[in-house]
N, CA and C of each residue as an Amber inpcrd file, in Angstrom:
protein
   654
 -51.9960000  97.3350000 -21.6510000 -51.8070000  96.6380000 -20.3880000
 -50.4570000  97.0230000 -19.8090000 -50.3610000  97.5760000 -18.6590000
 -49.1180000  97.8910000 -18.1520000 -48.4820000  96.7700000 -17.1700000
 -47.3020000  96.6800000 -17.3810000 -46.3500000  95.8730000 -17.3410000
 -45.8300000  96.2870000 -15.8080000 -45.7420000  95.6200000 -15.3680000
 -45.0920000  95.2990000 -13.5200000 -43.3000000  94.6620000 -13.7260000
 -43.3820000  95.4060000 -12.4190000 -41.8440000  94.6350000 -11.8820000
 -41.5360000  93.2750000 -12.2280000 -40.6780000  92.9670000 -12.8170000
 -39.9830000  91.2440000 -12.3760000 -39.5990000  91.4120000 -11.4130000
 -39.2310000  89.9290000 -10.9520000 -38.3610000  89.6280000  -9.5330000
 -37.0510000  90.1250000  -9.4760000 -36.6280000  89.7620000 -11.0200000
 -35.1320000  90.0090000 -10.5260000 -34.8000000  91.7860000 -10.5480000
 -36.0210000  92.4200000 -11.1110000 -35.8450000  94.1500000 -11.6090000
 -36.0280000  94.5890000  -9.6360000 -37.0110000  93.7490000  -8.8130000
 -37.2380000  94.1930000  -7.7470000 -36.0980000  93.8120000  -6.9590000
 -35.5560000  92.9070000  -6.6680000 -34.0960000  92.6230000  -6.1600000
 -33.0870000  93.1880000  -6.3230000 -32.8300000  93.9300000  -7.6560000
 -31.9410000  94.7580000  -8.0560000 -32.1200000  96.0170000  -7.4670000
 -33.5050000  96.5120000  -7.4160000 -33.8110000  97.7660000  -6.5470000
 -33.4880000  97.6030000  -5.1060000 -33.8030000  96.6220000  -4.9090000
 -33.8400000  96.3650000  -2.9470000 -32.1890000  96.7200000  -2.6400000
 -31.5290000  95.9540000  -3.4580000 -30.0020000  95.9300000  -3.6560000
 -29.3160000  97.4250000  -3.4080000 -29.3870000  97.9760000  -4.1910000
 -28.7960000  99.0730000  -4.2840000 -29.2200000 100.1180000  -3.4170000
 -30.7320000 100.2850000  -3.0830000 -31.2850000 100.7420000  -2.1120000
 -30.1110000 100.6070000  -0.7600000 -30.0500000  99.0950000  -0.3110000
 -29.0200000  98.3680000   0.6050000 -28.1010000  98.6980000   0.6460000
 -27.1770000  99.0330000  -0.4910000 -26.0450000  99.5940000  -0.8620000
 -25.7630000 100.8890000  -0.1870000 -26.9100000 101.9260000  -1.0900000
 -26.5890000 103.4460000  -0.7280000 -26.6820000 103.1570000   0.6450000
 -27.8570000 102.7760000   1.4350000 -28.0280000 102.8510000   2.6490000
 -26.9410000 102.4830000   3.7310000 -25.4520000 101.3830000   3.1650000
 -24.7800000 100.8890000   3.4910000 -24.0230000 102.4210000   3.6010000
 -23.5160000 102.5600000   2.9840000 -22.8570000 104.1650000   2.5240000
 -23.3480000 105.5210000   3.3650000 -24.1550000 105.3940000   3.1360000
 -24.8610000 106.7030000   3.8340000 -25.0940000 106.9100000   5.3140000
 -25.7040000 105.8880000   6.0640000 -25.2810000 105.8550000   7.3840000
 -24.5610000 106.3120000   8.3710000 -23.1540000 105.8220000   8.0960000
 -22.2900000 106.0340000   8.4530000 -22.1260000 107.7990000   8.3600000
 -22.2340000 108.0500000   6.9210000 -22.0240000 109.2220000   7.2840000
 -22.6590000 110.2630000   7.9130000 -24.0580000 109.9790000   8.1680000
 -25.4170000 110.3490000   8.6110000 -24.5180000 110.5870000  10.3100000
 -24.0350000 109.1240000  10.9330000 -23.5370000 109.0360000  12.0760000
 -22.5600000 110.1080000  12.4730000 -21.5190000 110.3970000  11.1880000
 -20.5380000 111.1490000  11.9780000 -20.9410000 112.3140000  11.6000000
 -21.9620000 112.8120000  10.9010000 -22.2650000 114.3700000  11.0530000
 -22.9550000 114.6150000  12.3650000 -23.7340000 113.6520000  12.3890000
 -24.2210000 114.0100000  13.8200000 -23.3720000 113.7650000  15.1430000
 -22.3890000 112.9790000  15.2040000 -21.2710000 113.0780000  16.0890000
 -20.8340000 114.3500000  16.3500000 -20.4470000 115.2480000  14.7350000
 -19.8770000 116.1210000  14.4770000 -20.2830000 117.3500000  15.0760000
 -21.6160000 116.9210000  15.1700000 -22.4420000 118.4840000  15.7630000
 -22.5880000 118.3030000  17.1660000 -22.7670000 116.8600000  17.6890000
 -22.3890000 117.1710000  19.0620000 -20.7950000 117.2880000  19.6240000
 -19.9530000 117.1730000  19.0660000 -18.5890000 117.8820000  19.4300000
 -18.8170000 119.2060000  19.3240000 -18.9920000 119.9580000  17.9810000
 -19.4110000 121.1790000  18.4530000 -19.7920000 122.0970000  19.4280000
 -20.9710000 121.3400000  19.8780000 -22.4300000 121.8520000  20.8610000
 -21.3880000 121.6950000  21.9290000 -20.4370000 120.6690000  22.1480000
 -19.3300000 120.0200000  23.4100000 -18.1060000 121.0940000  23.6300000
 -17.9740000 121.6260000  22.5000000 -16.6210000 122.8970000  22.2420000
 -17.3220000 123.8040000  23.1930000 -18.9490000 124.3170000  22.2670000
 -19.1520000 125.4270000  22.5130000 -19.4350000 125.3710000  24.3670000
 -19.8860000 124.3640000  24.9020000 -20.1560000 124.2290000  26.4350000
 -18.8160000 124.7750000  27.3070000 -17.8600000 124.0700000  26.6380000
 -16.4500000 124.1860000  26.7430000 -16.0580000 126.0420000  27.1490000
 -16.3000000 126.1470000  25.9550000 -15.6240000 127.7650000  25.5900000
 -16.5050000 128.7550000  26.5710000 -18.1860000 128.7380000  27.0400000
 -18.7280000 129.3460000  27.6840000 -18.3490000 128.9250000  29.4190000
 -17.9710000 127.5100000  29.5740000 -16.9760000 127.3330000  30.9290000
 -16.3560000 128.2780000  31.0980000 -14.5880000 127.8300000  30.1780000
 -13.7020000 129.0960000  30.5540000 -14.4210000 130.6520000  30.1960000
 -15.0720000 131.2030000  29.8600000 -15.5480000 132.3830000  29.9510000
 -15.7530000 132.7140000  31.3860000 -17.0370000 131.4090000  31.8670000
 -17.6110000 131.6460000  33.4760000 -15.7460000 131.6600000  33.8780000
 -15.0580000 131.1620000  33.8920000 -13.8600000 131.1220000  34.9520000
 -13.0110000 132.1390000  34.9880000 -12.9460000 132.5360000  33.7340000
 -12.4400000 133.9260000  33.6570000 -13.4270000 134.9120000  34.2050000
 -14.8510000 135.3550000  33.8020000 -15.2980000 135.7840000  35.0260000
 -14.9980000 136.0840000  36.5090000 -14.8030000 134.7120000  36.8860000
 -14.4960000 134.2950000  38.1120000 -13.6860000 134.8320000  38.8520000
 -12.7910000 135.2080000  38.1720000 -11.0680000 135.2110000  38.2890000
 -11.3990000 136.5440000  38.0370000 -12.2130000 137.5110000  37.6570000
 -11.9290000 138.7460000  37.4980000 -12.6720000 139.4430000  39.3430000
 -13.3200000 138.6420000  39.3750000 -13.9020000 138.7520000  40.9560000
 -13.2530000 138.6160000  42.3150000 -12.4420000 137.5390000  42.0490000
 -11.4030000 137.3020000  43.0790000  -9.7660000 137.4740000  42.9510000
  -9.4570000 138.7570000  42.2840000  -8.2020000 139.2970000  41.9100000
  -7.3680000 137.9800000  41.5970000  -8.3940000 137.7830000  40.1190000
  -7.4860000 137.2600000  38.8950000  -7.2200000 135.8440000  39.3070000
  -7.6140000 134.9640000  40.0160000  -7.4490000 134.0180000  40.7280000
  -8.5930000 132.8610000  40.3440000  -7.8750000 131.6720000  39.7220000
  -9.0520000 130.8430000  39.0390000  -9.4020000 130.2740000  39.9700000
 -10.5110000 129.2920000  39.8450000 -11.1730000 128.6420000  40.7690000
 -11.0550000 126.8190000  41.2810000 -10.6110000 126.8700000  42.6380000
  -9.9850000 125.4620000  43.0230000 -10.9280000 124.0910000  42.0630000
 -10.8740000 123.2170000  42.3070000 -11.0310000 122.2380000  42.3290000
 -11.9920000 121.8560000  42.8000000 -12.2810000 121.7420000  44.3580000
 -12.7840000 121.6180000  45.3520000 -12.8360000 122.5800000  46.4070000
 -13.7710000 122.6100000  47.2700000 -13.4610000 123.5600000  48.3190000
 -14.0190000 122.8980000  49.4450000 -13.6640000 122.4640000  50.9530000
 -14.0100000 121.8350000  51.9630000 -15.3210000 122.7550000  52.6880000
 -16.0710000 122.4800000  52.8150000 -17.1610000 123.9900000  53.2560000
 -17.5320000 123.5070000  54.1790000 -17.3680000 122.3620000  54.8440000
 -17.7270000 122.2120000  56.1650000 -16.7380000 121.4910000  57.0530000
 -15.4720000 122.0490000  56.8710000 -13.9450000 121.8650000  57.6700000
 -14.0390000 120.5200000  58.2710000 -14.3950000 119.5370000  57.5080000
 -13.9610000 118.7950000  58.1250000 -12.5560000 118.1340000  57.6390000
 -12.2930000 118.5540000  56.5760000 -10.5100000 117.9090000  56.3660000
 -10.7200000 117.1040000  55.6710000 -12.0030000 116.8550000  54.9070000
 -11.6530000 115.8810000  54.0190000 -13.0700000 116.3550000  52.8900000
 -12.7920000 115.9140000  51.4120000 -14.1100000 115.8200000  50.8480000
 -15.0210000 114.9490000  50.2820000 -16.3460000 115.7270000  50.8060000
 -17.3750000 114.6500000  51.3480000 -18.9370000 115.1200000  50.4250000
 -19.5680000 114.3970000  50.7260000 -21.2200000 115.1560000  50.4230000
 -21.1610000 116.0900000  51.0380000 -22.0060000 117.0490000  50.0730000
 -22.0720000 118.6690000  50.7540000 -20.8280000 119.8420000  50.8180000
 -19.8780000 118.9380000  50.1930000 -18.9420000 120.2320000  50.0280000
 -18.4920000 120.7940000  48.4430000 -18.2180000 121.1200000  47.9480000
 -18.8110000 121.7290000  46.7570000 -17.0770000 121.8850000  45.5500000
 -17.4830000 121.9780000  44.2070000 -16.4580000 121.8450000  43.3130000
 -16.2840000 123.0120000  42.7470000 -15.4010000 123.2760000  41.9110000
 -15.0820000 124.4870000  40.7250000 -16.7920000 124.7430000  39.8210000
 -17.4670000 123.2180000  39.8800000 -18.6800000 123.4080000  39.0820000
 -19.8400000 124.7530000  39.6280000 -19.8840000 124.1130000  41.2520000
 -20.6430000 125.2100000  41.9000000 -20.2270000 127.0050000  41.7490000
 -18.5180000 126.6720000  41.6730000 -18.5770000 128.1820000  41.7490000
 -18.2630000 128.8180000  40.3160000 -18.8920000 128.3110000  39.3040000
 -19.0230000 128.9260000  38.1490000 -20.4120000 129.2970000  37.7650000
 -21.3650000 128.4240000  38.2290000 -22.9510000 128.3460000  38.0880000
 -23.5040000 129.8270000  38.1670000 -23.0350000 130.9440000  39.0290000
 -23.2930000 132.0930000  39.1630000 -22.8200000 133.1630000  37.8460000
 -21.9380000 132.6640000  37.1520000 -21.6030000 132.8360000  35.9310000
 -22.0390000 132.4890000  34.2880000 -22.6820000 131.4790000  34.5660000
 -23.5820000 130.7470000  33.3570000 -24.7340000 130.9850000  33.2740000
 -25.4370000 130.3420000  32.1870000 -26.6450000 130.7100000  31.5310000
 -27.7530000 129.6070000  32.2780000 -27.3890000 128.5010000  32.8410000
 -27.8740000 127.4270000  33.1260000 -27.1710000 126.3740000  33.8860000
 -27.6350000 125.1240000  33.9970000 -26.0500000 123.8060000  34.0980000
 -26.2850000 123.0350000  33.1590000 -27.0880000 123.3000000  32.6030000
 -26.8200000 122.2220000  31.2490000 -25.5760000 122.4830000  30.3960000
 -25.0310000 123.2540000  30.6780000 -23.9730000 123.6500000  29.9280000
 -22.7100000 122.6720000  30.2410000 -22.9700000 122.0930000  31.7020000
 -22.0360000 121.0060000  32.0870000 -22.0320000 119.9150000  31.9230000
 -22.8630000 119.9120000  30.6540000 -23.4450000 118.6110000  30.1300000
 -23.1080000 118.7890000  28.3360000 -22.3250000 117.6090000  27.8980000
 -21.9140000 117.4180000  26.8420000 -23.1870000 116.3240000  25.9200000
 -23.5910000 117.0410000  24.9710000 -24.3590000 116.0270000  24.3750000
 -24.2380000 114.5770000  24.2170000 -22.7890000 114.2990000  24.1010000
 -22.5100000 112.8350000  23.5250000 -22.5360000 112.0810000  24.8070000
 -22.7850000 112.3590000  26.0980000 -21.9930000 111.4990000  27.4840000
 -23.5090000 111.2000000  27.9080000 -23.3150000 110.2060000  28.7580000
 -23.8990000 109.8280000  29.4030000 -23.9040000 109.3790000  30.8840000
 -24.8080000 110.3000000  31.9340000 -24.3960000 110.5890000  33.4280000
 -25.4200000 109.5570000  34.3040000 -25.0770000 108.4230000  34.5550000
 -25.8790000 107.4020000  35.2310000 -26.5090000 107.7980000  36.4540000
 -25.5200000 108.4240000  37.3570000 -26.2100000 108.9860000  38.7100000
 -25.7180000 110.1870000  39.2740000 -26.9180000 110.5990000  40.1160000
 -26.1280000 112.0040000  41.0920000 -26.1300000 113.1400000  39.8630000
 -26.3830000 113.2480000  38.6030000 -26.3050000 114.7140000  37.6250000
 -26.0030000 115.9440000  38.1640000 -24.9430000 116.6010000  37.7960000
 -24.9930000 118.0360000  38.4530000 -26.2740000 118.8860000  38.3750000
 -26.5280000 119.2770000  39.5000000 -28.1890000 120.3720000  39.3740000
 -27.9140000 121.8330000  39.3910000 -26.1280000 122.1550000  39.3310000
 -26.2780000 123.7020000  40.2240000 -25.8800000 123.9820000  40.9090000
 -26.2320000 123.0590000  42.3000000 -26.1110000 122.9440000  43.5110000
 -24.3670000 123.4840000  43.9780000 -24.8640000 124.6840000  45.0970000
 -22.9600000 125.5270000  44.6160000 -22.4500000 123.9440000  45.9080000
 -22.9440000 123.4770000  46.9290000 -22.5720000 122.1480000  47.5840000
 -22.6090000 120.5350000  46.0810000 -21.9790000 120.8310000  45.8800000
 -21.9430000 119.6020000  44.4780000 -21.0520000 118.5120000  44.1250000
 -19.9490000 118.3920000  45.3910000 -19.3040000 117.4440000  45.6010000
 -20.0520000 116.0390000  45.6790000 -19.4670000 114.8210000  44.6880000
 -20.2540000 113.5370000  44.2020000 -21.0090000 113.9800000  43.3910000
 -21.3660000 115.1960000  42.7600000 -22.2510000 114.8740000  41.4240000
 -21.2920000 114.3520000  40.5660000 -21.9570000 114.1910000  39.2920000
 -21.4070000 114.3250000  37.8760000 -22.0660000 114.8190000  36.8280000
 -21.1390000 115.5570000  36.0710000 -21.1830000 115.9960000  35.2410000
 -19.9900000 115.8730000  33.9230000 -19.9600000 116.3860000  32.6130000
 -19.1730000 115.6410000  31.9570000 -18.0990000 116.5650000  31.5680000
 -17.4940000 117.4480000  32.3790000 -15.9390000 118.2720000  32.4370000
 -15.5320000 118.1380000  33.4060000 -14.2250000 118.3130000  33.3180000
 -13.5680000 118.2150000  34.7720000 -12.4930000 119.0780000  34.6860000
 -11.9790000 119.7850000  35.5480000 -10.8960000 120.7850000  35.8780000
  -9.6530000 119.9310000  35.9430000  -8.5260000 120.7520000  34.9350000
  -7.0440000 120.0730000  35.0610000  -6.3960000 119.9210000  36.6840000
  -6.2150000 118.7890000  37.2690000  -5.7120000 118.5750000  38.4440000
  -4.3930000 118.5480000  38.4620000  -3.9580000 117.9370000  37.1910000
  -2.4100000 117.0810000  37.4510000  -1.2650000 118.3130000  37.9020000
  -1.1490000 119.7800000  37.7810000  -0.8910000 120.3980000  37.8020000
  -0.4170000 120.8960000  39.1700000  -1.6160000 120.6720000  40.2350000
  -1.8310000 121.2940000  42.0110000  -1.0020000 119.6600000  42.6230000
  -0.4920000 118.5620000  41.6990000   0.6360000 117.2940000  42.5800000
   1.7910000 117.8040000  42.9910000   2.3370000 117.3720000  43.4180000
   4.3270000 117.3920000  43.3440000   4.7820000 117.4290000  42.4960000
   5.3240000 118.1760000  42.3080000   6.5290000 118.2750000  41.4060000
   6.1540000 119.6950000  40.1700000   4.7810000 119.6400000  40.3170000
   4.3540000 120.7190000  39.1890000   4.6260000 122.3560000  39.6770000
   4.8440000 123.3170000  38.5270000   5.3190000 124.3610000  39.1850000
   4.1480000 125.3400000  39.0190000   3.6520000 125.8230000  38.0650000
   2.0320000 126.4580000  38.6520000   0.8790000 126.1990000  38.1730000
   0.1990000 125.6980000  39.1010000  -0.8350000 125.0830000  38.7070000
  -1.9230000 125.8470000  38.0020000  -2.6390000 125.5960000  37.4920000
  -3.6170000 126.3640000  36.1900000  -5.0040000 127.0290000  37.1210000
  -5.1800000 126.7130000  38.2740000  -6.1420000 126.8270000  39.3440000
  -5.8130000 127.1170000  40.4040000  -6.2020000 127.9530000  41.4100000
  -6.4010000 128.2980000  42.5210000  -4.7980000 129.2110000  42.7670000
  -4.6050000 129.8170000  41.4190000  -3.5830000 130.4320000  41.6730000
  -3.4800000 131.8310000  40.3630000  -3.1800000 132.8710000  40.8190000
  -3.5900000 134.0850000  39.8680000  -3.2040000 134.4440000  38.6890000
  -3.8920000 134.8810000  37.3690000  -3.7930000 134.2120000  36.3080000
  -2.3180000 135.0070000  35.7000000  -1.7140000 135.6970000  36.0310000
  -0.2300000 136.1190000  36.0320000   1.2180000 135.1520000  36.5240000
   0.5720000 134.3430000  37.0380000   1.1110000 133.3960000  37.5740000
   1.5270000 132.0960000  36.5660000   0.6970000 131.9370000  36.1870000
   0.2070000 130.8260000  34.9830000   1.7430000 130.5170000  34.1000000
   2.5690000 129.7560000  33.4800000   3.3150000 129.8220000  33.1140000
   2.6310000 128.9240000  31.3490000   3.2180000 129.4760000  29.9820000
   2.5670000 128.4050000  29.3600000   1.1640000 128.1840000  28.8670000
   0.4940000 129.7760000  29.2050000  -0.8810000 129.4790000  29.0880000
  -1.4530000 128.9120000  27.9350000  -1.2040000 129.1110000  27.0120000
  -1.4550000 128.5260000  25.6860000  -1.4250000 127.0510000  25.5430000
  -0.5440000 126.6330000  26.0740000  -0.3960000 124.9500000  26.5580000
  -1.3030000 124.2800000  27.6750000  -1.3860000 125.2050000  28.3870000
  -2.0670000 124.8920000  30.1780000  -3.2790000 124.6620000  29.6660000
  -3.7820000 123.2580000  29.9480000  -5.1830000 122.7560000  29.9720000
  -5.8630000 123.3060000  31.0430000  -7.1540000 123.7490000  31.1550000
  -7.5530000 124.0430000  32.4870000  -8.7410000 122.9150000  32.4470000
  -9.5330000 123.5390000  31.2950000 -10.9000000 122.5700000  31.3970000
 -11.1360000 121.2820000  30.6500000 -11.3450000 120.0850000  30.8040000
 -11.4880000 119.1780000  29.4640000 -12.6170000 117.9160000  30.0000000
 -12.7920000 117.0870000  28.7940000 -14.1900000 116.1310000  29.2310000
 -13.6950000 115.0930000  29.9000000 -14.9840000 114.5220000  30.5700000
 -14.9060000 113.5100000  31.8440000 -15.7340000 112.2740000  31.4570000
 -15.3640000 111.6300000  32.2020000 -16.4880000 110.5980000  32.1020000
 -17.2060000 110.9010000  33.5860000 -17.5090000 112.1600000  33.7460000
 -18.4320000 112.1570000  35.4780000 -17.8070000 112.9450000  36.3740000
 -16.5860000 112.5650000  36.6750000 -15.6450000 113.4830000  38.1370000
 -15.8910000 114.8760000  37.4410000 -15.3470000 115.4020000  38.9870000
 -15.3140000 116.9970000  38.0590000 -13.2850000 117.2270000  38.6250000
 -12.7740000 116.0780000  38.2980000 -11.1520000 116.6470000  37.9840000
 -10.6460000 115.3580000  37.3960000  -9.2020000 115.8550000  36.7650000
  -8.7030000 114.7850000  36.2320000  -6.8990000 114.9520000  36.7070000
  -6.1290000 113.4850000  37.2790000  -5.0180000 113.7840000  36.9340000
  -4.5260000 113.3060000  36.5280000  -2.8630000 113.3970000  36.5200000
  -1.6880000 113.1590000  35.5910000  -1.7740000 111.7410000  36.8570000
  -1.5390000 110.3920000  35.7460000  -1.4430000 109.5730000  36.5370000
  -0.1800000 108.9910000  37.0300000   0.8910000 109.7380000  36.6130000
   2.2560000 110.0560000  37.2100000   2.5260000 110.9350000  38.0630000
   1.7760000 111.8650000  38.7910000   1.9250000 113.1320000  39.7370000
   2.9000000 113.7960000  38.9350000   3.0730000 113.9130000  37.9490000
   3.9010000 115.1830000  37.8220000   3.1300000 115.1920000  35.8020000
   4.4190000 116.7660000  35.8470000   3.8240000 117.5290000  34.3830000
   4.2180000 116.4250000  33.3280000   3.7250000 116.3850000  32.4900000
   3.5920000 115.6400000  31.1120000   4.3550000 116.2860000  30.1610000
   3.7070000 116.2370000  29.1450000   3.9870000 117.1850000  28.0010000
   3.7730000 118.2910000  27.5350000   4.5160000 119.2670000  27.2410000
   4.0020000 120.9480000  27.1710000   2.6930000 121.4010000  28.5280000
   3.3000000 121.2310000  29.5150000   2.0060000 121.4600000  30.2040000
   0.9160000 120.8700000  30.2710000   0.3990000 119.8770000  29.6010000
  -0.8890000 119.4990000  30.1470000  -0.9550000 117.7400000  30.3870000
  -1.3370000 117.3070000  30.4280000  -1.3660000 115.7050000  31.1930000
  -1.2830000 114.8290000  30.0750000  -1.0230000 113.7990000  30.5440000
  -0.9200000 112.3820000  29.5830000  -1.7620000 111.5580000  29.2960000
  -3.2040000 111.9070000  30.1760000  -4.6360000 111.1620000  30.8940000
  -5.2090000 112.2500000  29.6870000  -6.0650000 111.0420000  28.7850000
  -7.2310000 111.7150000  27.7160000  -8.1220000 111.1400000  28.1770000
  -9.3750000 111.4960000  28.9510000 -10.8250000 110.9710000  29.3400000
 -11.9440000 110.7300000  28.6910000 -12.5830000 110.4250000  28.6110000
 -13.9550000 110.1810000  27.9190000 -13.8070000 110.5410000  26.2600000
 -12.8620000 110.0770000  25.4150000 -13.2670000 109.7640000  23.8570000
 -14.3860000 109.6530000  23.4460000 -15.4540000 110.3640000  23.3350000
 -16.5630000 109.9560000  22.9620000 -16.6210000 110.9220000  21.3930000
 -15.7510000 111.5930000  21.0710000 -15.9660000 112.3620000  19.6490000
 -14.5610000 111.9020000  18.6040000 -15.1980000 111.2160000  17.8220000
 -14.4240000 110.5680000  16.8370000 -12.5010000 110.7600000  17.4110000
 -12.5640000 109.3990000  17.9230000 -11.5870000 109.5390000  19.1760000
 -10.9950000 110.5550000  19.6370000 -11.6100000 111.6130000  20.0320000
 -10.5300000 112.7310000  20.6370000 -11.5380000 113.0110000  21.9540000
 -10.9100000 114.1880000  22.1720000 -11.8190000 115.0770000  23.1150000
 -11.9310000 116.6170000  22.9590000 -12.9380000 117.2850000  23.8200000
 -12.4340000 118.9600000  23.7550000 -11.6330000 118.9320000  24.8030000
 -10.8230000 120.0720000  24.6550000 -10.0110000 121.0250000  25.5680000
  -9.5870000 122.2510000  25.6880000  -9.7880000 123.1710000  26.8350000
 -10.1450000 124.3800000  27.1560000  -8.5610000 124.9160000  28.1560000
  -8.2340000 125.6760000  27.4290000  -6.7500000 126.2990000  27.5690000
  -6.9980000 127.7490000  28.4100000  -6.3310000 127.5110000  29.4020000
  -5.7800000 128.7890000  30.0650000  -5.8870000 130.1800000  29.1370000
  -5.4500000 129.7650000  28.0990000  -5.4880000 131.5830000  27.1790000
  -6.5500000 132.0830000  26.7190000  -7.5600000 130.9510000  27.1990000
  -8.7580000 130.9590000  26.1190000  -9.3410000 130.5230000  25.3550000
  -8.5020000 129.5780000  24.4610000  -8.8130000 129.1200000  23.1640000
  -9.3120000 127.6030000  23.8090000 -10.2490000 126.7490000  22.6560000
 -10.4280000 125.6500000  23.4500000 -10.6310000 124.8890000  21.4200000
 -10.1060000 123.6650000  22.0310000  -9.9730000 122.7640000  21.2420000
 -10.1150000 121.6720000  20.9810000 -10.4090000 120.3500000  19.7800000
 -10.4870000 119.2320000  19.7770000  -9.4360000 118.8070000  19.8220000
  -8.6570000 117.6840000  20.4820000  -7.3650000 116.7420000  20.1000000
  -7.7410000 115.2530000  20.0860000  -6.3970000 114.7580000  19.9870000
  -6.5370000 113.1960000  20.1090000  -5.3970000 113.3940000  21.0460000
  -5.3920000 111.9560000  21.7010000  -4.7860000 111.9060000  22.9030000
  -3.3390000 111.9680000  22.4190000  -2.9980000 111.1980000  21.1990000
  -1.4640000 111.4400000  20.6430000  -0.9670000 112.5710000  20.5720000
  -1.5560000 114.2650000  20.4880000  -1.5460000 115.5360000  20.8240000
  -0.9710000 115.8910000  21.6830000  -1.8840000 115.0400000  23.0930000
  -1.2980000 115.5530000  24.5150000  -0.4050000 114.7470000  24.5040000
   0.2700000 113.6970000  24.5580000   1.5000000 112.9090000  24.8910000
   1.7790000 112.0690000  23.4800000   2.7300000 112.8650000  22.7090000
   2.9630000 112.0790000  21.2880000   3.9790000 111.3110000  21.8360000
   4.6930000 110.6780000  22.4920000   5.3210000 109.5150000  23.0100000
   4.5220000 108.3100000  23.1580000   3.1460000 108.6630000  23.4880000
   2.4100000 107.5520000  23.8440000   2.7360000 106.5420000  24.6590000
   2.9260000 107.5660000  25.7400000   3.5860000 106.3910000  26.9970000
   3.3250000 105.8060000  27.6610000   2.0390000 106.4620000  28.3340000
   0.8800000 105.5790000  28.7010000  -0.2010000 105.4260000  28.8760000
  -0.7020000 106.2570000  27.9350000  -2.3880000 106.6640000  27.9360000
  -3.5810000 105.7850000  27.2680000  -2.7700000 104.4530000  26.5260000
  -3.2530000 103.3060000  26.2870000  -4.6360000 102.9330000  27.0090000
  -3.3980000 102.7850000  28.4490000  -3.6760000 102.1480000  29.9080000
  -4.9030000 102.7610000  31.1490000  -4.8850000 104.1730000  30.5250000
  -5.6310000 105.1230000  31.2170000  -6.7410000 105.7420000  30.5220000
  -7.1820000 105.2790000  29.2490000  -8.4930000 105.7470000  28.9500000
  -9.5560000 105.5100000  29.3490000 -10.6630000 106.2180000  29.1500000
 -11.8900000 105.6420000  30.3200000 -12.9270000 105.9920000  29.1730000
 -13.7430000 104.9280000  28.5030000 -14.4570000 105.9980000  27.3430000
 -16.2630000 105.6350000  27.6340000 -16.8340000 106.5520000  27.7880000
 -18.6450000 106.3710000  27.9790000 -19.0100000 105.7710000  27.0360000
């Protein structure tokens, strides 16, 4: 006659079951975090490629921000971002799309008129304020001072720019504003020289002066 579970032999199983499962999870979570930072680098790194492209088209000269395309002096629907004029350079636009984010309305489609979409990078702004001396965009890549430091591209929560919320330069060149934390608190970031990287915001401003105040996280 074969012999069955007790209660307390089945509780003990449920238990530990509970246990590992307690344990394991978590780590289940951050590998898969892990691979969408990755997939988020690699979107990253094929950007600055398209921009360097870019810049090899229009004598070495990266690509604005924004561009007004229907003069009226201000920007509006229908006038178009740095996103549009890389699209001719890429494989797709999903590429302007970071696995981990999430884009409620308006999604970038492409569209080279793409002013008010979103999408989840945004072009270094803080740079083209007062007081900064060359900005990482709309100015020729000989120009560039710092490239190794110079943020050009990094993640958003949606806009396609980000700035220094002091108008002027930060630390080593790149801003004090870390956006959308969505990868085990950091972000990517895509450097003028090329190289593109994960940080934490203590990276870009190890003073921690005020980026507390200015995070924005999806």
């Amino acid at each position: 006659m074969s012999k069955g579970f007790t209660l307390i032999e089945l509780l003990v199983v449920i238990a530990i079951i509970a246990i590992l499962a307690a344990i394991l999870f978590p780590v289940f979570a951050r590998v898969r975090e892990k691979a969408r930072q990755t997939t988020c680098l690699s979107n990253l790194k094929q950007l600055g490629l398209a921009a360097y492209m870019y810049s090899q088209d229009y004598d070495e000269w990266l690509p604005y921000d924004d561009l007004d395309y229907d003069q009226s002096g201000d920007d509006s629907f229908g006038d178009g971002t740095w996103r549009g004029m890389l699209v001719p350079y890429c494989r797709n636009a999903q590429i302007f799309f970071c696995p981990g984010s999430q884009i409620a309305s308006r999604a970038f489609d492409g569209s080279w008129n793409d002013y008010g979409m979103n999408a989840s990078y945004a072009i270094n702004y803080a740079h083209w304020q007062p007081g900064s001396h060359t900005p990482p965009f709309g100015q020729p890549l000989a120009m560039i001072e710092a490239a190794s430091s110079c943020i050009l591209l990094m993640e958003s929560s949606g806009i396609h720019e980000v700035a220094n919320p002091d108008g002027e330069d930060a630390v080593a060149w790149v801003p004090d504003t870390a956006w959308a934390l969505r990868h085990n608190g950091g972000a990517n970031y895509y450097f003028v020289d090329g190289h593109a990287k994960w940080l934490k915001p203590q990276a870009l401003d190890p003073a921690g002066r005020d980026w507390l105040t200015t995070i924005e996280i999806e």
